[in-house]
VOLUM-436301 format. One record per residue (C-alpha): residue in three letters; x, y, z. Coordinates in steps of 0.2 Angstrom, whole numbers, padded with zeros to 4 digits, always signed. Example, Ala and Ser with C-alpha at 12.3 -4.5 7.8 and 13.67 -1.06 7.14 Angstrom:
// VOLUM-436301
ALA+0062-0022+0039SER+0068-0005+0036
// end
This chain:
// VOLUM-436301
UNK-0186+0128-0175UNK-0178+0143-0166UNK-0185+0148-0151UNK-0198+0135-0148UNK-0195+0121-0135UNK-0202+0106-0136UNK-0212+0100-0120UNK-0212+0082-0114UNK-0224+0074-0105UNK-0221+0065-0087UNK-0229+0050-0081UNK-0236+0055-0064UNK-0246+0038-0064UNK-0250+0020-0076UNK-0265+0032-0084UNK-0260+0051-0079UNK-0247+0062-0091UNK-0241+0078-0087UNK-0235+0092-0097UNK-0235+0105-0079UNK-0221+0110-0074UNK-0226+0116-0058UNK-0241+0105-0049UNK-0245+0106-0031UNK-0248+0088-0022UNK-0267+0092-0020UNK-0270+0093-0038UNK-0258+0077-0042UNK-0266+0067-0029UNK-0284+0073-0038UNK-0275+0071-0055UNK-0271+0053-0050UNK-0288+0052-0043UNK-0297+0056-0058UNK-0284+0043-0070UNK-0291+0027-0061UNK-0309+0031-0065UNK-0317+0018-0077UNK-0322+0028-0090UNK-0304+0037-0094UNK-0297+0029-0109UNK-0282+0028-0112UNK-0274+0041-0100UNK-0278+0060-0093UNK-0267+0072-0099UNK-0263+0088-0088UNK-0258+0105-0097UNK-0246+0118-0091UNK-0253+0126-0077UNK-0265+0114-0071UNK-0270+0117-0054UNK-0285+0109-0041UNK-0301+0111-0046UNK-0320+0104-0040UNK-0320+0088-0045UNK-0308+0089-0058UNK-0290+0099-0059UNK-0291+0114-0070UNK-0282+0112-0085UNK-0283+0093-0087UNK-0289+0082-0103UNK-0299+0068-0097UNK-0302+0057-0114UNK-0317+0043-0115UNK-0321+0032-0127UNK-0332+0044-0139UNK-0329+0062-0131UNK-0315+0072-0124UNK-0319+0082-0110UNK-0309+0096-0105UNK-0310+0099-0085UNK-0308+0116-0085UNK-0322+0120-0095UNK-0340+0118-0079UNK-0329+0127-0067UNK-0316+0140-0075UNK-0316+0150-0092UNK-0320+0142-0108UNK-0326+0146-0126UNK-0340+0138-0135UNK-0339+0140-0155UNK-0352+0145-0167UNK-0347+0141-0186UNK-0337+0151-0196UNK-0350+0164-0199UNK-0359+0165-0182UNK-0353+0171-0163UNK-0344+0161-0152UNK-0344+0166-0131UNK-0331+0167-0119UNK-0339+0158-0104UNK-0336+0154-0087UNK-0344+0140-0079UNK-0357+0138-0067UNK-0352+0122-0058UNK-0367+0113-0063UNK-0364+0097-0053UNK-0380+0089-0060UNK-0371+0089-0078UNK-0355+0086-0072UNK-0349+0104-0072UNK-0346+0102-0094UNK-0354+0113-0104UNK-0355+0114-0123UNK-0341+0114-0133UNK-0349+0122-0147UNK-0364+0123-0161UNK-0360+0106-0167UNK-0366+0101-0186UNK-0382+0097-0189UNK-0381+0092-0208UNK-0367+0080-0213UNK-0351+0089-0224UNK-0358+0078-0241UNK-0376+0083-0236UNK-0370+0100-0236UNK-0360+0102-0251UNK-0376+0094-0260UNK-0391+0105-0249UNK-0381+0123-0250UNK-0375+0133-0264UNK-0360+0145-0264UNK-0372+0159-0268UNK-0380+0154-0250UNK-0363+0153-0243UNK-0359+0171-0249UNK-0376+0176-0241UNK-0372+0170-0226UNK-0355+0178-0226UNK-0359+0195-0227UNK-0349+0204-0217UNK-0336+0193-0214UNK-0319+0191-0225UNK-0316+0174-0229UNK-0309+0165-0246UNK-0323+0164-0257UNK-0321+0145-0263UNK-0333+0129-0267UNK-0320+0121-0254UNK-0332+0129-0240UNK-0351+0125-0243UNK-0348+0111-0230UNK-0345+0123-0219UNK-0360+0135-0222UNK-0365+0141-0205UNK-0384+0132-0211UNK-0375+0115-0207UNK-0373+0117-0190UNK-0384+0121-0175UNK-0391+0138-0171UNK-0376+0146-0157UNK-0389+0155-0150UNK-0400+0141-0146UNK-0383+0132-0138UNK-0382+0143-0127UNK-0401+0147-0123UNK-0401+0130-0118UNK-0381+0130-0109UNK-0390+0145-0099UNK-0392+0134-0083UNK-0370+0130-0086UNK-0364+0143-0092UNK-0362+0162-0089UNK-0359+0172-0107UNK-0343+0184-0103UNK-0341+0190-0119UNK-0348+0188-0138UNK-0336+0185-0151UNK-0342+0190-0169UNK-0333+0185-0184UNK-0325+0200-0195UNK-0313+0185-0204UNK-0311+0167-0207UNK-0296+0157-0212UNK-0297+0141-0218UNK-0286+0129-0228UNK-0291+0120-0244
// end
């Protein structure tokens, strides 16, 4: 495609890739650091612009077996997501050491997508909408905002992690069927 360039990784060490151009030794040495923990599986992948952070360089991917985990978000700005009909916050994080400087990464689902589709109408989902452009479909009861967990209790309880910057309300939603 014209104009795009396709960035490859680098492998700085047996479990640390790099997509940064530029990274100072202090953050490869934490980078390389971080890569030999136990729990990374399989390999800690560093973004453009990563830099040395507390605990963890800024701009890194650190995978596990059952969560990713985003390093920057604890210590630098993040965003946590609502649903497709709620807020979502730009954040910065607090450093909570306790919690390892993560934070939420958004509302997260409580009702399955099947329970959903049976549980909610499109009648509700319109409801719920109002307000908000979006394609008026059956294809999007499983997203109802209903099916995930109150935002504003996420970050009632994130308080002690997070600082809110800025409250993101939805005026549209695009979504693919």
């Amino acid at each position: 495609m014209a104009g795009f360039r396709l960035m490859t990784a680098q492998q700085l060490a047996p479990r640390l890739l790099s997509w940064a151009s530029i990274l100072d030794e202090k953050a490869r040495e934490q980078a390389i650091t971080t890569s030999g923990m136990p729990f990374v599986h399989p390999h800690v992948a560093l973004m453009p612009g990563a830099h040395l952070g507390k605990g963890a360089t800024v701009g890194s991917v650190i995978p596990t077996l059952g969560a990713i985990i985003p390093a920057a978000v604890g210590v630098a700005p993040g965003l946590i997501l609502g649903s497709m009909g709620t807020a979502s916050y730009v954040v910065v994080g607090k450093g909570n050491r306790e919690s390892l400087n993560s934070s939420p990464h958004g509302a997260g689902r409580n009702r399955s997508r099947s329970a959903a589709r049976r549980l909610f109408t499109r009648a509700q989902l319109r409801d719920a909408m109002k307000g908000i452009e979006y394609r008026d479909t059956d294809a999007f009861i499983d997203e109802i905002p209903a099916a995930y967990k109150d935002i504003d209790q996420v970050m009632s309880d994130a308080a002690d992690l997070v600082e809110v910057r800025h409250t993101l309300r939805q005026i549209v939603n695009v979504k693919g069927d």
